[in-house]
C-alpha positions as CSV (number, residue, x, y, z in Angstrom):
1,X,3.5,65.0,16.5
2,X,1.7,61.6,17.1
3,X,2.0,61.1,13.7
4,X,5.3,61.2,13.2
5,X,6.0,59.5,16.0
6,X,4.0,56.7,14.6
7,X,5.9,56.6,11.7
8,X,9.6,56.5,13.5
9,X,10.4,60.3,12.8
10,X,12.0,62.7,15.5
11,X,9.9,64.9,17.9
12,X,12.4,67.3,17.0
13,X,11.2,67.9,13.7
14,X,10.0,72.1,12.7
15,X,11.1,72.7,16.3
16,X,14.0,75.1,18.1
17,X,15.3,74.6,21.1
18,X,14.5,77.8,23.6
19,X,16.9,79.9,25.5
20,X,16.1,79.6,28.5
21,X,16.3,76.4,28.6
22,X,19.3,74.5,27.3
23,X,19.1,71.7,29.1
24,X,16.1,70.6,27.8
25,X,16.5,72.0,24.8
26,X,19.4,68.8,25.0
27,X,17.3,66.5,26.0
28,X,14.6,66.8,23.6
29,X,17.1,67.8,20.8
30,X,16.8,67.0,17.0
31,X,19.0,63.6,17.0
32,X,17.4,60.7,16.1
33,X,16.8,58.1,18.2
34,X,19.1,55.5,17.9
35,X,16.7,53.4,19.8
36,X,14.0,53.6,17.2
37,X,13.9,51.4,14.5
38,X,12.4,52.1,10.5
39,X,9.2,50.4,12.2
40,X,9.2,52.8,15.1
41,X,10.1,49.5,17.8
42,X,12.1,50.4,20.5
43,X,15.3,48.9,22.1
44,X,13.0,47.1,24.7
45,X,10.8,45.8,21.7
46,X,14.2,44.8,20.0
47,X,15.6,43.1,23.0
48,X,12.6,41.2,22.9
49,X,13.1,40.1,19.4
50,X,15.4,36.7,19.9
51,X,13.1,35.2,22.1
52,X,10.3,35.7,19.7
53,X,13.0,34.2,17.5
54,X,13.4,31.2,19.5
55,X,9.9,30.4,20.0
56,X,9.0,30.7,16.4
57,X,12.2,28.5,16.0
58,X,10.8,24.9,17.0
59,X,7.8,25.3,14.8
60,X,10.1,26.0,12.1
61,X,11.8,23.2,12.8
62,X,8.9,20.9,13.2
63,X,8.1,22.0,9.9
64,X,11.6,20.6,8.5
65,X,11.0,17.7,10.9
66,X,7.5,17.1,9.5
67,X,8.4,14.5,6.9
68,X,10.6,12.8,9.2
69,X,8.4,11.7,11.6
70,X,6.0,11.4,8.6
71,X,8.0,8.4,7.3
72,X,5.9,6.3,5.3
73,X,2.3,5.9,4.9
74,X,1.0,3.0,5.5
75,X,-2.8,3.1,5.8
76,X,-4.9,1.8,8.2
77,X,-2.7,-1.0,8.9
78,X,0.3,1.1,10.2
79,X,-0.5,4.5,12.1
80,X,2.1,7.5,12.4
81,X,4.3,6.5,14.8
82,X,5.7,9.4,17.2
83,X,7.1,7.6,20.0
84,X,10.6,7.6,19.0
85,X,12.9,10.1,20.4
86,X,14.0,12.1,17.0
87,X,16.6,14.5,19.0
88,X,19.1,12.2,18.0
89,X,19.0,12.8,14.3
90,X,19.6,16.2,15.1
91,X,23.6,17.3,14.6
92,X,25.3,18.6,18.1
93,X,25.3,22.0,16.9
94,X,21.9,22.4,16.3
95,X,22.3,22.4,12.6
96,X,20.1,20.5,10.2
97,X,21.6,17.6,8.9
98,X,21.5,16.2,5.5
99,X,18.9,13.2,4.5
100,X,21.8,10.9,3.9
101,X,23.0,11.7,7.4
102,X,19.8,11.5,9.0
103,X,18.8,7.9,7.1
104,X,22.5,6.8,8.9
105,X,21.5,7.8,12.6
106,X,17.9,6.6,12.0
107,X,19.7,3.4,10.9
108,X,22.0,3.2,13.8
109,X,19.5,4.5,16.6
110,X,19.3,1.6,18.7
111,X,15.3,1.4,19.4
112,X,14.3,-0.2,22.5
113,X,12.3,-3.8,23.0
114,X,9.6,-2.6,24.9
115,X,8.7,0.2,22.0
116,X,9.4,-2.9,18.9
117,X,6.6,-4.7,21.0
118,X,4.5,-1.7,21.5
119,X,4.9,-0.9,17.6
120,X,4.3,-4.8,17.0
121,X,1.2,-4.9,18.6
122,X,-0.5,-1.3,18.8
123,X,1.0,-0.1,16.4
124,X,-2.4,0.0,14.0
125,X,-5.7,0.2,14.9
126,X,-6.6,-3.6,13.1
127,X,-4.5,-5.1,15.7
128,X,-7.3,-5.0,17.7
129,X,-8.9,-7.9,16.1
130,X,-5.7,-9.9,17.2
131,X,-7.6,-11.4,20.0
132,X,-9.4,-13.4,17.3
133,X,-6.0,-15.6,17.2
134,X,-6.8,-17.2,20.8
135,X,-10.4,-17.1,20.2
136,X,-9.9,-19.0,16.7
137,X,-7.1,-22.0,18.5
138,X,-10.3,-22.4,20.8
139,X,-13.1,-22.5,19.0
140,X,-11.0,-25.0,16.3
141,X,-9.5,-27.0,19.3
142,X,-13.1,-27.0,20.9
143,X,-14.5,-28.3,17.9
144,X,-17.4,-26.2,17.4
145,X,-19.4,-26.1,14.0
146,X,-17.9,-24.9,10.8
147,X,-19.2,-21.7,10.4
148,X,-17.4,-20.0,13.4
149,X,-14.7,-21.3,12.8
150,X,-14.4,-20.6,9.1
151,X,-15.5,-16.9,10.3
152,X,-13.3,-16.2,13.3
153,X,-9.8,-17.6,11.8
154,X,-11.0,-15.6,8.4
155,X,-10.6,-12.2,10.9
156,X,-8.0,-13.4,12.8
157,X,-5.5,-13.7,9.6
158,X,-6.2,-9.7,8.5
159,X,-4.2,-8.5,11.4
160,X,-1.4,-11.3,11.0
161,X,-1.2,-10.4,7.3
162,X,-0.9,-6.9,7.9
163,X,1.7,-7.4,11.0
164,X,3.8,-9.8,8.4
165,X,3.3,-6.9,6.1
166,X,5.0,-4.4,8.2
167,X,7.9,-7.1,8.8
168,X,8.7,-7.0,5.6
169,X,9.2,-3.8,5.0
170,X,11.3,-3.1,8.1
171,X,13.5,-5.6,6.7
172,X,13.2,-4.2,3.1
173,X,14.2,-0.7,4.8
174,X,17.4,-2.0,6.4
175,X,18.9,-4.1,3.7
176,X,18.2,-1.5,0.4
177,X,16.5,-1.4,-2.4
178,X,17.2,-4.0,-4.2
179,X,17.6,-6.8,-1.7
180,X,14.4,-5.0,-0.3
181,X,12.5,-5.3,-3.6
182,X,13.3,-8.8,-3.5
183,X,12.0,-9.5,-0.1
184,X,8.6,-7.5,-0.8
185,X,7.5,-9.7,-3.9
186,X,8.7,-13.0,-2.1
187,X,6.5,-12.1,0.7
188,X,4.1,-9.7,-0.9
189,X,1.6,-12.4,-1.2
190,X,2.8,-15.1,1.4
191,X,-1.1,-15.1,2.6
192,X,-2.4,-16.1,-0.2
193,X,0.7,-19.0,-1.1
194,X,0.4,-20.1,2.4
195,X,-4.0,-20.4,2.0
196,X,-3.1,-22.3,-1.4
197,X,-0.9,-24.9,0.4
198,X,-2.8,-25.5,3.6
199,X,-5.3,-26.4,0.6
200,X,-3.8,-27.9,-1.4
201,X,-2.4,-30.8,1.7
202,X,-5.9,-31.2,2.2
203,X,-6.8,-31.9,-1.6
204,X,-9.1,-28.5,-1.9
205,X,-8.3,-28.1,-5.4
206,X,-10.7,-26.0,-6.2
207,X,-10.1,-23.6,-3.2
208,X,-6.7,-23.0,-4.4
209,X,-7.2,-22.4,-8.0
210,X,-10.4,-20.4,-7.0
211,X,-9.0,-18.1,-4.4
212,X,-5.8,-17.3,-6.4
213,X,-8.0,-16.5,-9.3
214,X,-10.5,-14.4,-6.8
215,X,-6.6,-12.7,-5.7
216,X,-5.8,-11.7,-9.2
217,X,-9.7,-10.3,-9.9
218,X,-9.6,-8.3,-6.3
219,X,-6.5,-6.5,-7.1
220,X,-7.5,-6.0,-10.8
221,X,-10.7,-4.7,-10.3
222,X,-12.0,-4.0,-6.6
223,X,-8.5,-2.3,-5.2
224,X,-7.1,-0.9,-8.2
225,X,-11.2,0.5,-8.9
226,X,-11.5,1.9,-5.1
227,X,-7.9,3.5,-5.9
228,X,-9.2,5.3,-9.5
229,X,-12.6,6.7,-7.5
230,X,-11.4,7.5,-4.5
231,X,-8.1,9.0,-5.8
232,X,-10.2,11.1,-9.0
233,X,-12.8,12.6,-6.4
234,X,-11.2,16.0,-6.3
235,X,-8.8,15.9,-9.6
236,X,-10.2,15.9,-13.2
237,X,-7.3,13.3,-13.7
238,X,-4.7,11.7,-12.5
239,X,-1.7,10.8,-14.1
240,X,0.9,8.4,-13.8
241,X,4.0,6.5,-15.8
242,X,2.5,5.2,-19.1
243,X,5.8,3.1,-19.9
244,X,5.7,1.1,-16.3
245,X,1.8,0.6,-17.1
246,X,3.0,-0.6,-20.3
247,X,5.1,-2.7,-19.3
248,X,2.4,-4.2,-16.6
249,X,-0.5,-4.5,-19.3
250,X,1.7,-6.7,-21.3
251,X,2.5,-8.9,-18.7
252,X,-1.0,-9.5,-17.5
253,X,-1.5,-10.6,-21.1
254,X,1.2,-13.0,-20.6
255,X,-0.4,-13.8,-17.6
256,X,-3.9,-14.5,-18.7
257,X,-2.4,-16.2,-22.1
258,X,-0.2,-18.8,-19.6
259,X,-3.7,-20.1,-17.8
260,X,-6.0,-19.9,-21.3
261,X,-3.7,-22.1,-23.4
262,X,-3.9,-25.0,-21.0
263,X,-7.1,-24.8,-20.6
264,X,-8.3,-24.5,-24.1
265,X,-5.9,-27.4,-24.7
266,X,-7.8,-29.6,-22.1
267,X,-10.8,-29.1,-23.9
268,X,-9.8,-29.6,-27.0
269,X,-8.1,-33.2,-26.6
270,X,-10.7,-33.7,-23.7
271,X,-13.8,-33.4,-27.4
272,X,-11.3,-35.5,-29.7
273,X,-10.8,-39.1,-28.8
274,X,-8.5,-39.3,-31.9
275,X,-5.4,-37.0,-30.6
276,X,-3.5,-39.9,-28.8
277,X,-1.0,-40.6,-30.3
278,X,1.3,-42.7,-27.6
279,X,-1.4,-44.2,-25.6
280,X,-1.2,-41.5,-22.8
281,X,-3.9,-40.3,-21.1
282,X,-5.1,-36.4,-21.9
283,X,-4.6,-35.7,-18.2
284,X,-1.2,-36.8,-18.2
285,X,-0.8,-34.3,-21.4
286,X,-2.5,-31.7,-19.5
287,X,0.0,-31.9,-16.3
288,X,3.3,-32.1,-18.3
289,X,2.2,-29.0,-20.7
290,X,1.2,-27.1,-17.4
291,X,4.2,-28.1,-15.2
292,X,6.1,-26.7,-18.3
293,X,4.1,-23.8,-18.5
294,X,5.1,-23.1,-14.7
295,X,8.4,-23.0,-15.5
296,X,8.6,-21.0,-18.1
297,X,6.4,-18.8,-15.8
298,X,8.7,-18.7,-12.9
299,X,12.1,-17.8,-15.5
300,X,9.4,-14.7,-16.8
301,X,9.4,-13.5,-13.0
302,X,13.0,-13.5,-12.6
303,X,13.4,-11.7,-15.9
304,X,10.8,-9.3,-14.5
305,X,12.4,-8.4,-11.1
306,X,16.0,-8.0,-13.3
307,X,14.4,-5.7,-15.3
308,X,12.1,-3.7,-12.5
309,X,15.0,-4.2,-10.0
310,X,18.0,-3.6,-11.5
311,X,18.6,-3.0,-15.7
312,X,15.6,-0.2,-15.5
313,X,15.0,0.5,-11.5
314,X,15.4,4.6,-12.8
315,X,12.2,4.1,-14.9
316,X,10.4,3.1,-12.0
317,X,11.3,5.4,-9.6
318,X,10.8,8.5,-11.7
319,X,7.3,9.5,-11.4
320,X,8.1,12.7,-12.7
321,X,6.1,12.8,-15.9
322,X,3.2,13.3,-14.1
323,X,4.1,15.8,-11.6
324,X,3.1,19.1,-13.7
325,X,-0.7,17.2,-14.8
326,X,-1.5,16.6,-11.0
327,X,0.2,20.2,-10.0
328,X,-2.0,22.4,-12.6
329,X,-5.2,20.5,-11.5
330,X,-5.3,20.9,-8.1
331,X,-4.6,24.6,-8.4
332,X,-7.8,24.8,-10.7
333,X,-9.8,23.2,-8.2
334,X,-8.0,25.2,-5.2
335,X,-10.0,24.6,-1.8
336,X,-13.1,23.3,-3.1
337,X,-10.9,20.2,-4.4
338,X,-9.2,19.5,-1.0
339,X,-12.9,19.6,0.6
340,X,-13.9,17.0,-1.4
341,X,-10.9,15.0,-0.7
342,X,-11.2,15.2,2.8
343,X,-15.1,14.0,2.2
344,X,-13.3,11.0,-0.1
345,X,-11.0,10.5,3.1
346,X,-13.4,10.7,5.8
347,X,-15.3,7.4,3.6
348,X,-11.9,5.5,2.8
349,X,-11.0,6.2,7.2
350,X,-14.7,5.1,8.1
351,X,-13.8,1.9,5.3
352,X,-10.7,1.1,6.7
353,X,-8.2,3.6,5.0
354,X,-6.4,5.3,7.5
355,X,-6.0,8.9,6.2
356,X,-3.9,11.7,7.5
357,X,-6.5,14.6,7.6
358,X,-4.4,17.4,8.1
359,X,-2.5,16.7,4.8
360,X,-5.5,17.0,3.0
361,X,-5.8,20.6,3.9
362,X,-2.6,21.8,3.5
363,X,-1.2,23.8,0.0
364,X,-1.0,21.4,-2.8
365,X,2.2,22.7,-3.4
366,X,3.7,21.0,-0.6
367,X,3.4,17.6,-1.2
368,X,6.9,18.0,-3.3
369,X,9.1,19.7,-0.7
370,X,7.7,16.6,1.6
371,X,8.9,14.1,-0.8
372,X,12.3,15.9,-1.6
373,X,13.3,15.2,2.5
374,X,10.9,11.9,3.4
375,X,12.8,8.9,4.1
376,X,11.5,5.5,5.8
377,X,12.7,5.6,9.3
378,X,12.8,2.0,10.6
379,X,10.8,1.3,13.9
380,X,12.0,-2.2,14.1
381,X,15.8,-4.0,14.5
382,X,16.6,-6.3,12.4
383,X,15.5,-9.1,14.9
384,X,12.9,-7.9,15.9
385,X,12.1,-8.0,12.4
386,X,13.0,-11.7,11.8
387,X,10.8,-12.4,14.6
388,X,7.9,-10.5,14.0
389,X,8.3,-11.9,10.2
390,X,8.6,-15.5,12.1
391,X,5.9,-15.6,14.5
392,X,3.2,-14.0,12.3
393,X,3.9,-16.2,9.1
394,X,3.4,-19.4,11.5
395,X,0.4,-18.2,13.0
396,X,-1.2,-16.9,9.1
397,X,-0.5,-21.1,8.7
398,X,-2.3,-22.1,11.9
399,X,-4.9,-20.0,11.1
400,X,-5.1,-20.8,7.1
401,X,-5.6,-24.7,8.2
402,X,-8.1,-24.2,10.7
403,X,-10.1,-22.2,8.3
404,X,-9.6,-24.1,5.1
405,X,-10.8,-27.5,7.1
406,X,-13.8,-25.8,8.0
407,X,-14.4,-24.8,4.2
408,X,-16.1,-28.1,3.7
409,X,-18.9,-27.8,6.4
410,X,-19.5,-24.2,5.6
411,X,-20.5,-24.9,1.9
412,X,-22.2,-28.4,2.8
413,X,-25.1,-26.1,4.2
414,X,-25.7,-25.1,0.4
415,X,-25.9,-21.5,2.0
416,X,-22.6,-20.4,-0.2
417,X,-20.7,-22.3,-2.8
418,X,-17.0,-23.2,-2.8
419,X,-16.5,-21.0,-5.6
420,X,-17.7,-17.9,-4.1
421,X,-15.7,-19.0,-0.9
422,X,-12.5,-19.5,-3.2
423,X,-13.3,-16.5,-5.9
424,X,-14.8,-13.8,-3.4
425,X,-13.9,-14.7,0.5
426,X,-11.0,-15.9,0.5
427,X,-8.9,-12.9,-1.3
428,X,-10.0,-10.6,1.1
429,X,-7.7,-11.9,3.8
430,X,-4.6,-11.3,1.4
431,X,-5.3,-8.5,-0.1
432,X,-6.8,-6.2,2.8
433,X,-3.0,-5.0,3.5
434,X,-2.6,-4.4,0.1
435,X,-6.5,-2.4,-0.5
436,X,-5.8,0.0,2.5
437,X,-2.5,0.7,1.0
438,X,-3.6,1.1,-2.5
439,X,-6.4,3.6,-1.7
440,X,-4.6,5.9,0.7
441,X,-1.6,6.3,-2.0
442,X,-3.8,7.0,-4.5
443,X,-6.2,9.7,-2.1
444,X,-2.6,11.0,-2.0
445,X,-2.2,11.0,-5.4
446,X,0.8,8.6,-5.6
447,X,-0.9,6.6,-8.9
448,X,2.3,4.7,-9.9
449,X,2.6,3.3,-6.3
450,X,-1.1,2.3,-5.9
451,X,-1.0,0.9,-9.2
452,X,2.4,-1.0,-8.5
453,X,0.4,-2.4,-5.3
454,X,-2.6,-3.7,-6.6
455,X,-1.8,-4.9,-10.5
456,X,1.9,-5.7,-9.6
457,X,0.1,-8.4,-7.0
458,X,-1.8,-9.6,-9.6
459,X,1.4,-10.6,-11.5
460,X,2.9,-12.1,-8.7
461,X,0.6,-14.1,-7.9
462,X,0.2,-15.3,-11.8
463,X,3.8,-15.4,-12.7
464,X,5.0,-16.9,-9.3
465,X,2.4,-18.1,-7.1
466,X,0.8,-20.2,-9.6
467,X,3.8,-21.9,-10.7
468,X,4.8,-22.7,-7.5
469,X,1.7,-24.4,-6.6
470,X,1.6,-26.1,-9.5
471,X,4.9,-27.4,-9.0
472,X,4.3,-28.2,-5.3
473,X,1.0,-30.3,-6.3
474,X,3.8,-32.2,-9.0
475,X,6.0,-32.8,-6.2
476,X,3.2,-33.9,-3.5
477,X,1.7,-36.3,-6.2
478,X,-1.8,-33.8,-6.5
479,X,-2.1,-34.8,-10.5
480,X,-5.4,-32.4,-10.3
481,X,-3.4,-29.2,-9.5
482,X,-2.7,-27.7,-13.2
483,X,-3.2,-24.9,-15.0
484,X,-6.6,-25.9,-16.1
485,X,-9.6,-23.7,-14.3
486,X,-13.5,-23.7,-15.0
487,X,-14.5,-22.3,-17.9
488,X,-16.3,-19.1,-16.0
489,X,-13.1,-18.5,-13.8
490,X,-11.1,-18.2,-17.0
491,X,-13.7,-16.3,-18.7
492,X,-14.0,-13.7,-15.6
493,X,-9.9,-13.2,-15.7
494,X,-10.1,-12.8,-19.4
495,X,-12.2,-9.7,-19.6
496,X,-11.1,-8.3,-15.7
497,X,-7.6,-8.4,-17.9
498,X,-8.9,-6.8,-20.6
499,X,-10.6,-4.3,-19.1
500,X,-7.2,-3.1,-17.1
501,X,-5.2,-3.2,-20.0
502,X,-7.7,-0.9,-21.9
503,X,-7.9,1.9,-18.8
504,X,-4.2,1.9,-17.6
505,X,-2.7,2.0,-21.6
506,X,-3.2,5.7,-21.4
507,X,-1.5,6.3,-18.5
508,X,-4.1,8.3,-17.1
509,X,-7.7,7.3,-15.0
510,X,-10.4,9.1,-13.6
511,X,-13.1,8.7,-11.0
512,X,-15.5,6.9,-13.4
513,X,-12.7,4.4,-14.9
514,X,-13.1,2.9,-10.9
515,X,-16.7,2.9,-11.2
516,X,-16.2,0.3,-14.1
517,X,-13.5,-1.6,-12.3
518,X,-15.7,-1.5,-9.5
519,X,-19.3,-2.5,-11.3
520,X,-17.5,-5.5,-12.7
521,X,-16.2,-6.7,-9.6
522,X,-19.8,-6.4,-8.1
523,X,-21.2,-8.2,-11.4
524,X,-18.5,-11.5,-11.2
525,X,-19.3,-11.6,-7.6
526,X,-22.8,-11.7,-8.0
527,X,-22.9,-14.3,-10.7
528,X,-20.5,-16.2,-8.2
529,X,-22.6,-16.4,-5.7
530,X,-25.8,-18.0,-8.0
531,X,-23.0,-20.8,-9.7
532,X,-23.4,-24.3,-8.6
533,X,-20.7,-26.1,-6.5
534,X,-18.1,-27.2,-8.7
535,X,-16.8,-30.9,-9.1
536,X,-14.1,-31.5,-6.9
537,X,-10.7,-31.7,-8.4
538,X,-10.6,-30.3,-11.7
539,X,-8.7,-32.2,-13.6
């Protein structure tokens, strides 16, 4: 009998009632219980079953949530931020709303000033080193040696190029796609143009054309290397969109061809007295052909943002081709792969890649059904925006002078040479925003945006930085800013190029493609540090 009862059948069962005893032959008659379910649960057990309900229901909702409050990753520079109230996205009924519905009342949400300052300034972990801003007016101000200057202002810009960072994309969120992609590649590398002018009013012309070569190497081979490794720990490959690498190798070609010509053409008319034809100078030659050359650069970068922006933005935002490649590896690898991601993440946190732990660990299958409901939720107001943009773009060009003035005493002590200053230093304080977000994208698997990040900087700053700089120094009278460079800078560019092109073409990588981005890096840097200080102006 306590058998059947444990399987939800009737005590009645092979049984008579007696005689003698109809009433409880009634009571323990041969109906089923109507209070007994197929799993043998009784009406108490179902009476209990809605609240079970309604405390699994939050979870589940959480879960629906989760890529809400997700948002966007931005590495170390911008934590998860949980401090807005999210009930509000919510529809009255309870019912889940649609992502185009929730993107409205996220839009709408009025968010407090007192949480935009909170966000502004403890938002990220870096921010921490923002006290190096005070410390850097005081020690310039105080006029103390070179050297802590040069290293105190050289902190205090990370944090204000990752705060103007985040500005821009609040703004880009707000205003859409397009207008947004316009406002992250005017001010994608606003540290580095605003470096090369504070420079460039002080006549460091080989700072500027040093550091924005050092820019183009760091994204070509340090950040876009640390994103291969770090991203091809755990995976035997990762793919991503060969036509959109493509299209990037060929303009890095471009690129590399727009600084080689004018420099080869220096060279030339600089060994044969017997080219003059008019009775100019070669250096007067050399600055019309490279204040051409930046024009015809600057029309390629429009061109470039039409056609990434707006005749082919699908091609770009379909990463779909290499969906099924990274799906089918990780379910070789299974957990063994996500341990050694979480190893790869525990180096990139400890490196300055903040990495979300818990999505290392979870199914590899559910990286798709976040990105089907993920939307960038904005955490600042349009003004708060503005000003945030504002304030931290004036203090990157308080900073930027005080450090580039001290450039002069730091290499007069013949400890380090203006070239590994310009080629090596320097470009870290640009391109730390971008290197954290690089790496975590790619830990994430995300290769087309890490690759976007680090080689589509390097063709910024090549097909609009450069130019404008060039035709800055023409307007400011600075006949030395051209598109002529050192012989090794050139040379270094020329084969950091080459090697790219090579490893992207395929429109795969691997773990050991970034240790050859990486030993390279390592191997200019080195022979950077050993090369004598260059003549001033180049010209």
């Amino acid at each position: 009998m306590q058998s059947e009862k444990e399987f939800g059948m009737p005590d009645h069962h092979n049984t008579e009632p007696t005689p003698s005893s109809p009433t409880h032959a009634t009571a323990s008659a041969a109906v089923p219980n109507p209070s007994l379910d197929k799993d043998g649960a009784t009406e108490a057990d179902t009476a209990h079953k809605p609240s079970v309900d309604s405390t699994l229901a939050p979870s589940n909702q959480d879960q629906n949530a989760g890529p809400t409050r997700r948002a966007k990753f931005k590495g170390i520079f911008r934590k998860e931020h949980e401090d807005h109230d999210h009930t509000g996205l919510d529809s009255p009924e309870g019912e889940e709303l649609s992502l185009e519905e929730r993107k409205k009342k996220a839009f709408k949400r009025k968010i407090p000033v007192g949480a935009q300052i909170r966000f502004v300034l403890f938002g990220a972990w870096i921010n921490v080193l923002l006290i190096m801003v005070p410390v850097g007016f005081a020690v310039y101000y105080a006029r103390l040696k070179p050297v802590p200057v040069f290293i105190i202002n050289f902190i205090a810009i990370i944090p204000l190029a990752a705060m103007l960072s985040n500005a821009t994309e609040e703004l880009a969120i707000r205003v859409g796609e397009t207008l947004g992609g316009l406002l992250n590649a005017t001010f994608g590398n606003a540290v580095e143009l605003i470096v090369s002018v504070q420079a460039l009013l002080k006549n460091e012309i080989t700072i500027v054309k040093t550091s924005l070569i050092g820019s183009m190497l760091s994204n070509l081979l340090l950040v876009l290397g640390m994103s291969f490794f770090l991203g091809g720990i755990n995976r035997v490959e990762q793919f991503f969109n060969v036509t959109v690498a493509q299209t990037a190798a060929s303009l890095l070609a471009l690129c590399i061809a727009s600084l080689i010509i004018p420099t080869v053409f220096h060279n030339t008319i600089a060994e044969d007295d017997a080219v003059a034809h008019d009775g100019r100078e070669d250096a007067v030659r050399n600055q019309e052909l490279s204040h051409g050359t930046a024009v015809i650069l600057l029309l390629v970068y429009a061109c470039y943002l039409a056609f990434q922006l707006k005749t082919h933005s699908t091609m770009y935002n379909e990463p779909s081709q290499k969906v099924p490649k990274r799906k089918s590896g990780k379910k070789e690898e299974g957990d063994a792969s996500r341990g050694i991601a979480a190893i790869g993440a525990g180096t990139a946190a400890a490196s300055g890649g903040g990495v979300n732990m818990t999505t290392l660990f979870k199914n590899p299958n559910s990286d798709e059904e976040d990105d089907e409901d993920e939307f960038e939720e904005p955490s600042l107001s349009v003004i708060g925006a503005l000003i945030t943009l504002a304030i931290s773009t004036t203090l990157v060009a308080f900073c930027s002078e005080f450090m580039v003035s001290s450039i002069d005493g730091l290499t007069a002590t013949g400890h380090v040479s203006t070239t590994f200053v310009g080629l090596i230093l320097l470009p870290i304080v640009g391109n730390a925003a971008e290197h954290a977000t690089a790496v975590t994208v790619a830990i994430k698997d995300k290769m087309d945006l890490s690759i976007g990040v680090a080689v589509g900087s390097s063709m910024q700053i090549a097909l609009l930085v450069f130019p404008l700089i060039v035709i800055l120094g023409w307007i400011l009278g600075k006949d030395c800013m051209t598109l002529y460079f050192d012989t090794f800078q050139i040379a270094t560019l020329f084969v950091s190029v080459l090697l790219v092109n090579y490893l992207i073409q395929d429109g795969k990588s691997h773990w050991l493609e970034g240790i050859l981005l990486m030993a390279s890096y390592v191997i200019i840097a080195l022979a950077a540090w050993f090369y004598p200080n260059l003549d001033e102006e180049q010209c």
